[in-house]
C-alpha positions as CSV (number, residue, x, y, z in Angstrom):
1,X,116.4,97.5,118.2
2,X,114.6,98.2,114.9
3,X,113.6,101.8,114.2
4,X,109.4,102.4,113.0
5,X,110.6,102.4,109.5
6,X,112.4,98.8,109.3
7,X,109.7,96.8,111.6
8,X,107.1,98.4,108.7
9,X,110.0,97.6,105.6
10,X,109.8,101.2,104.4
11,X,112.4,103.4,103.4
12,X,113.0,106.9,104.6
13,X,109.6,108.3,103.9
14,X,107.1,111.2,105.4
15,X,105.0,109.9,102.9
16,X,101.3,108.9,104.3
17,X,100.8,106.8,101.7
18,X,103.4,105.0,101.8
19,X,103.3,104.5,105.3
20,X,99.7,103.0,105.6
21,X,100.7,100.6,102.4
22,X,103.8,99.0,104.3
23,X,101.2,98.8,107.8
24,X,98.4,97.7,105.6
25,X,101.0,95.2,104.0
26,X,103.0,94.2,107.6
27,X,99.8,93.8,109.1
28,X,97.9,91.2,107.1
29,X,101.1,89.6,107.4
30,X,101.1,88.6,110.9
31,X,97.6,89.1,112.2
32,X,96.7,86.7,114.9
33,X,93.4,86.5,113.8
34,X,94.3,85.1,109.9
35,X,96.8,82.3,111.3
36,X,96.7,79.2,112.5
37,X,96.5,79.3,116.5
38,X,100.6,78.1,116.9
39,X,101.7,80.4,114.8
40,X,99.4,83.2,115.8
41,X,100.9,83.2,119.6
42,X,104.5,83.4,117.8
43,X,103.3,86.6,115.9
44,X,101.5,88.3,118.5
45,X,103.8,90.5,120.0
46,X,105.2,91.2,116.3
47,X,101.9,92.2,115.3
48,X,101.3,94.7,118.1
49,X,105.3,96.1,117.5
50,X,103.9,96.8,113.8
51,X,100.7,98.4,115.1
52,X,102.7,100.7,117.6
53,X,105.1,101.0,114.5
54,X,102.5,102.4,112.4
55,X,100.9,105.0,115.2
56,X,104.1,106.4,116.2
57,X,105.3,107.2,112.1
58,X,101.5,108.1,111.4
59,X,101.7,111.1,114.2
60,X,105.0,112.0,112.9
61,X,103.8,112.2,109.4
62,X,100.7,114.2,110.2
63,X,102.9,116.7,112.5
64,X,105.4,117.0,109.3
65,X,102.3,118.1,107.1
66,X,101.0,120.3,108.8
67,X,104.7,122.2,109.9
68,X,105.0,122.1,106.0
69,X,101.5,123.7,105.4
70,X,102.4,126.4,107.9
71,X,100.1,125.5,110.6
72,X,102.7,124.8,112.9
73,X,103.2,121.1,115.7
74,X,101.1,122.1,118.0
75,X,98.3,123.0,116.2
């Protein structure tokens, strides 16, 4: 199983930036709705892996900024 960061081809990175480049990237890459109908079925569920991808290292990101401004996870 591929972690967040491989199925979005990024390296070890907090980075927001970087993170929303690679989904941005990943995404046009295999949206079902810029393919021809075969090959959008095939990338489906690899689109929606890169979408899930993306939500789960976005949260984790934001948490990390705001630990690192002081604020704290839960707030």
């Amino acid at each position: 199983m591929l972690s967040d960061r491989q199925i979005l081809g990024i390296e070890e990175t907090r980075e927001l930036r970087a993170i929303k480049s690679a989904f941005r990237k990943r995404a046009t890459e295999l949206h079902p709705g810029l393919r021809p109908e075969g090959e959008a079925l095939e990338r489906h569920d690899l689109f929606v892996e890169v979408c899930r991808a993306y939500r789960r290292l976005l949260d984790s990101a934001r948490v990390a900024a705001r630990v690192v401004e002081g604020q704290g996870p839960g707030t």
